[in-house]
N, C-alpha and C positions, 0 to 999 in steps of 0.2 A: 504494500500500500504506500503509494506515493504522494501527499497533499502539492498539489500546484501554485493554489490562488486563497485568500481569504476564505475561509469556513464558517459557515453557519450554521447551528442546525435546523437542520429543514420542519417543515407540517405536515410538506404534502412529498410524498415522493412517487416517482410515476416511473414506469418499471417499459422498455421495449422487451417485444418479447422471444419473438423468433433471435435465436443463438445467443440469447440472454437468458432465461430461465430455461431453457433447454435446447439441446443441438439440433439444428432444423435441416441440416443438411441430407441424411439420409432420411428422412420426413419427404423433402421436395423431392429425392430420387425416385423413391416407389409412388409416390404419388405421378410425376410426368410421365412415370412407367406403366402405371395403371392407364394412364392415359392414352396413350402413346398406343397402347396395347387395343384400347376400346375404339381410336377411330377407326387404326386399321382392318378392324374387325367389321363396323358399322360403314366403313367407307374405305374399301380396300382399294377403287382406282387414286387413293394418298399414299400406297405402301412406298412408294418412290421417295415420298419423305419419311428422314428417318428423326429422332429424336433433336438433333446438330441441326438439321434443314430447321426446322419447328422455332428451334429455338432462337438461331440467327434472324430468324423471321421476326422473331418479337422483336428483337434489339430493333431493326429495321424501324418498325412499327414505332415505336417508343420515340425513336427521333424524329418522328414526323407531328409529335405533339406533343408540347409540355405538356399538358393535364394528364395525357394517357401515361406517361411515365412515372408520373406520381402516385396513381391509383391500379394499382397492380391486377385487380381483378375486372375493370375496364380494358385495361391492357390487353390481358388473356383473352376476354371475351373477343374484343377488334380483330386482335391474331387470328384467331379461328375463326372468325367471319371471314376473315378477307384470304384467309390459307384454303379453305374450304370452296372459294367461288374460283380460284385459281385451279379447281379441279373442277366446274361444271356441275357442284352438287348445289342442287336447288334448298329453297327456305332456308338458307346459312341462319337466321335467327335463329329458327329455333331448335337446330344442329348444336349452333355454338353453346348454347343457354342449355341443350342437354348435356354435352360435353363437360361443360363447367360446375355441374352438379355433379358429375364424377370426379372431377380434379376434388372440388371444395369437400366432397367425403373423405376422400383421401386422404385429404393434406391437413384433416382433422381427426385423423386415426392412429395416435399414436398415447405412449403415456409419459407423462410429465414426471421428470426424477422427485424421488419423494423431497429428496433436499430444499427443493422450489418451494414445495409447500409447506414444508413444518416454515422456512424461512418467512415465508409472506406471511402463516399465521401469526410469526412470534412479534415481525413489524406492524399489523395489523393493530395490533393490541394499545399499539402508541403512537399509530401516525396512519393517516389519512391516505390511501392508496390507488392508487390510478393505473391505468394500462396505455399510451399510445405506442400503437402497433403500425409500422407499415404495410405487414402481411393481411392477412385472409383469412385467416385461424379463426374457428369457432372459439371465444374463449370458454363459454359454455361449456360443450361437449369435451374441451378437456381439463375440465373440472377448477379450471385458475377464476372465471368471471363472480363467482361469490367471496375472492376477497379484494375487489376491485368495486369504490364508487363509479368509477366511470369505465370503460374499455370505450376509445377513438381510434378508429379507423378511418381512412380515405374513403370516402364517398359523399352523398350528398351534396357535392360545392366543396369540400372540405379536402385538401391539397395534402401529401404526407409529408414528412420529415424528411430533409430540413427547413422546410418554407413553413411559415408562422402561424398554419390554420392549426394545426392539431394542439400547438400551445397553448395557443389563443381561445380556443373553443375550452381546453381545460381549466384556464385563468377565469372566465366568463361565470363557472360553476361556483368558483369562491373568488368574489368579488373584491372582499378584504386583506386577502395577503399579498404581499409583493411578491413580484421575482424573485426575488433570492430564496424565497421561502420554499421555491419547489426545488426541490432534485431531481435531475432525471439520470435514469439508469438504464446505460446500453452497451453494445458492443460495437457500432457503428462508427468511426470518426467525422462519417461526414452528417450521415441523417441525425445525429445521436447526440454527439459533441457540439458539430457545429453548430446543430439547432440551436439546442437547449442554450446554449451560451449566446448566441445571436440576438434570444430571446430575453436575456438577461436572468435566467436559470444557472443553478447549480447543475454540475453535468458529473456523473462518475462514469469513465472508460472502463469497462468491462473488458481486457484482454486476452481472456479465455473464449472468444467469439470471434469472429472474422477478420477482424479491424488487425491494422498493424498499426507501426508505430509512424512511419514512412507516408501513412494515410489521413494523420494529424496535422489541418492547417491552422486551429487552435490547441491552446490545451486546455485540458478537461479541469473541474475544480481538482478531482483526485481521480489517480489512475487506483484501480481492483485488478487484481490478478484471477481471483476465485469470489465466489459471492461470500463466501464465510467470512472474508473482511467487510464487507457491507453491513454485517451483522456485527462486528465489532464493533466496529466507524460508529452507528445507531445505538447499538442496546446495549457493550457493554460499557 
């Protein structure tokens, strides 16, 4: 555990969640694999695309509009409409929109280490707890959204991390506190870090998650190596 910047303790702490409270990596594998697996079943003249083709596609996609970059499961959805008519298969709507409710089962079928959870119960108990996610995660169905006032997600109008709506929509719910008073907790440098500090947030770098150090154009209030300092840093 490394302190950066001036330390407050926080109110609210708000937790990202994919390769933050658990490894999403092989979550996203069998999920675009399950995928992968069900068009070409449903729609074999795509067997031509393979998993690589799919997904360069998206990048594609992505750069052709901010909004869609931000909102991962618009994203997805576009991709497959527009992969889909590049093969002559009619109603791409409601292809893509069946499609996506097999990815979104998927990519919410897995189990949360238990360490997430004793951890969130034991911060629960003395600070105020939030979710903003860039993912698509049911929080729900994997058991995290009962120790969460809010879970934010990208949709609606509402743009992901690092751009200032998911903050913004969080700060909105508790009028009275300042910036500082929130911490945010992630493993991302840019969506994570850079937000939440952008924001005028506390920011903890989670380094056990994606992010390197090379990928940091601020720095964090305090870098974490493991979430067990997190629970130091707070409770004890």
């Amino acid at each position: 555990m490394q302190l950066h910047r001036r330390w407050y303790l926080p109110k609210v702490i708000s937790f990202d969640l994919d390769d933050t409270l658990y490894d999403n990596v092989p979550v996203m594998q069998r999920a675009e694999k399950a995928v992968h697996n069900y068009i070409t079943e449903q729609f074999p003249q795509t067997a031509e695309w393979d998993m690589h083709h799919w997904r360069r596609f998206r990048d594609e996609v992505s750069r052709t509009d901010q909004a869609l970059a931000s909102d991962m499961t618009k994203l997805r959805l576009k991709t497959l409409e527009l992969g889909l008519k590049k093969f002559g298969i009619g109603d791409v709507s409601k292809a893509a929109n069946t499609i996506m409710d097999v990815f979104l089962s998927e990519r919410s079928n897995f189990q949360v280490p238990y360490n997430s959870f004793e951890l969130l119960e034991a911060l629960s108990q003395h600070y105020k707890l939030i979710a903003l996610s860039n993912g698509n995660v049911d929080a729900g169905k994997i058991g995290l959204a009962k120790y969460f006032d809010q879970v934010i997600q990208p949709g609606d109008g509402i743009r992901g991390k690092p751009l200032p709506d998911m903050f913004a929509a969080a700060q909105r719910e508790l009028p009275n506190l300042q910036p500082h008073e929130f911490l945010h907790v992630g493993d991302h440098p840019y969506s994570d870090v850079l937000g939440a500090q952008r924001h005028g947030w506390q920011s903890a770098w989670l380094t056990s998650g994606l992010g390197t150090s090379e990928h940091l154009s601020v720095l964090p209030t305090v870098t974490l190596h493991n979430l067990s300092q997190l629970q130091q840093l707070l409770l004890d």
